[in-house]
C-alpha positions, 0 to 999 in steps of 0.5 A: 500500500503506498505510504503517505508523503510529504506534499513538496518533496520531488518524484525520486526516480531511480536510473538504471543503466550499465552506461554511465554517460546514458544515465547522466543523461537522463539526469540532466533531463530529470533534475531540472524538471522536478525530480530527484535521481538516484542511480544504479549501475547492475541488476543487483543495485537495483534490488538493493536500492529498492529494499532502502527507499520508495521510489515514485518510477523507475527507469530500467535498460533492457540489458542492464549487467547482472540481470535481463531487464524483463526478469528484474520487472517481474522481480520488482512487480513482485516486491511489496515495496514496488506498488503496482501504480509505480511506472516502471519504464524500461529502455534500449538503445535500439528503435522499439519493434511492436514484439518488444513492446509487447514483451516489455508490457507483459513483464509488468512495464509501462513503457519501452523507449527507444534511447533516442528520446526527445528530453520534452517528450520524456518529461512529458511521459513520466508526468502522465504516469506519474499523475495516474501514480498519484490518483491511484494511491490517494485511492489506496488511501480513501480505501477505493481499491480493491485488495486483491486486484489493487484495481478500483473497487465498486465505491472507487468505480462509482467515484471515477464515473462521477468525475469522468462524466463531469470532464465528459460533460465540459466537453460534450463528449461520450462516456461509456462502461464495459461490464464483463465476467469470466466464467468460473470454469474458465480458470481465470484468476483475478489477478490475471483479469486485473493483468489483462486489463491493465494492458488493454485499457488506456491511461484514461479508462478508469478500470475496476471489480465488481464482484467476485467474477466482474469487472468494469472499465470506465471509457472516456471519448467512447461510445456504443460502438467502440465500447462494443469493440472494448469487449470484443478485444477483452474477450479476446485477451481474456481467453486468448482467442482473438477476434478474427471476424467481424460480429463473431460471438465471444467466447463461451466463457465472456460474458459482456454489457455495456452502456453509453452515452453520446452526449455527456452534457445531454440534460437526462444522463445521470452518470451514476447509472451508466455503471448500473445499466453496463451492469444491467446489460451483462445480467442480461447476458448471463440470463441468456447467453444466446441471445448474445454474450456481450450485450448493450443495455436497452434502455434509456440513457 
C-alpha cells in the first residue's frame, strides 16, 4: 500500500543503466524538471536500492549487467515495496519493434523507449504516469481499491464515473462502461483479469471489480460502438482467442454489457447509472447467453 508523503518533496526516480554517460543523461533531463535521481549501475543495485527507499518510477535498460531487464520487472512487480501504480519504464538503445513492446508490457512495464528520446517528450511521459501514480494511491488511501486486484473497487468505480462524466460533460463528449465476467470454469484468476486489463485499457479508462467474477472499465471519448469493440478485444485477451471476424460471438466463457452515452452534457444522463445499466446489460447476458454474450443495455440513457 503506498505510504503517505510529504506534499513538496520531488518524484525520486531511480536510473538504471550499465552506461554511465546514458544515465547522466537522463539526469540532466530529470533534475531540472522536478525530480530527484538516484542511480544504479547492475541488476543487483537495483534490488538493493529498492529494499532502502520508495521510489515514485523507475527507469530500467533492457540489458542492464547482472540481470535481463524483463526478469528484474517481474522481480520488482513482485516486491511489496514496488506498488503496482509505480511506472516502471524500461529502455534500449535500439528503435522499439511492436514484439518488444509487447514483451516489455507483459513483464509488468509501462513503457519501452527507444534511447533516442526527445528530453520534452520524456518529461512529458513520466508526468502522465506519474499523475495516474498519484490518483491511484490517494485511492489506496480513501480505501477505493480493491485488495486483491489493487484495481478500483465498486465505491472507487462509482467515484471515477462521477468525475469522468463531469470532464465528459465540459466537453460534450461520450462516456461509456464495459461490464464483463469470466466464467468460473474458465480458470481465470483475478489477478490475471486485473493483468489483462491493465494492458488493454488506456491511461484514461478508469478500470475496476465488481464482484467476485466482474469487472468494469470506465471509457472516456467512447461510445456504443467502440465500447462494443472494448469487449470484443477483452474477450479476446481474456481467453486468448482473438477476434478474427467481424460480429463473431465471444467466447463461451465472456460474458459482456455495456452502456453509453453520446452526449455527456445531454440534460437526462445521470452518470451514476451508466455503471448500473453496463451492469444491467451483462445480467442480461448471463440470463441468456444466446441471445448474445456481450450485450448493450436497452434502455434509456
Amino acid at each position: 500500500m503506498p505510504s503517505a508523503r510529504a506534499a513538496t518533496r520531488p518524484p525520486l526516480v531511480l536510473i538504471a543503466d550499465g552506461h554511465e554517460w546514458f544515465s547522466r543523461a537522463l539526469e540532466t533531463v530529470l533534475v531540472p524538471g522536478g525530480y530527484s535521481v538516484l542511480k544504479a549501475y547492475t541488476a543487483q543495485g537495483v534490488l538493493e536500492q529498492v529494499e532502502q527507499l520508495e521510489f515514485d518510477a523507475v527507469i530500467l535498460a533492457v540489458d542492464l549487467p547482472g540481470g535481463d531487464g524483463l526478469n528484474l520487472t517481474r522481480l520488482l512487480r513482485a516486491n511489496e515495496r514496488v506498488t503496482p501504480s509505480t511506472p516502471i519504464i524500461l529502455t534500449q538503445p535500439a528503435p522499439t519493434t511492436r514484439r518488444q513492446t509487447l514483451a516489455a508490457l507483459r513483464a509488468g512495464a509501462g513503457e519501452l523507449w527507444g534511447q533516442q528520446l526527445d528530453a520534452e517528450e520524456l518529461l512529458l511521459r513520466l508526468a502522465t504516469q506519474l499523475r495516474a501514480k498519484a490518483d491511484a494511491d490517494h485511492a489506496w488511501a480513501e480505501g477505493l481499491v480493491d485488495a486483491t486486484t489493487q484495481l478500483y473497487n465498486a465505491r472507487g468505480l462509482a467515484r471515477r464515473v462521477r468525475e469522468l462524466a463531469a470532464g465528459a460533460r465540459r466537453r460534450a463528449a461520450p462516456l461509456a462502461c464495459v461490464a464483463f465476467a469470466v466464467e468460473e470454469e474458465a480458470g481465470q484468476s483475478p489477478e490475471r483479469v486485473s493483468r489483462v486489463l491493465r494492458e488493454a485499457a488506456r491511461t484514461s479508462d478508469a478500470v475496476g471489480r465488481l464482484g467476485p467474477r466482474e469487472f468494469a472499465v470506465i471509457a472516456p471519448e467512447t461510445g456504443a460502438d467502440a465500447a462494443r469493440r472494448l469487449a470484443e478485444r477483452l474477450a479476446g485477451a481474456l481467453t486468448d482467442r482473438p477476434r478474427r471476424r467481424a460480429g463473431a460471438s465471444a467466447p463461451a466463457e465472456f460474458l459482456a454489457g455495456y452502456a453509453a452515452v453520446a452526449d455527456a452534457a445531454a440534460p437526462q444522463f445521470d452518470p451514476a447509472i451508466l455503471l448500473a445499466h453496463a451492469s444491467a446489460a451483462l445480467a442480461m447476458a448471463a440470463r441468456d447467453p444466446a441471445g448474445g454474450r456481450i450485450r448493450q443495455y436497452e434502455g434509456a440513457p
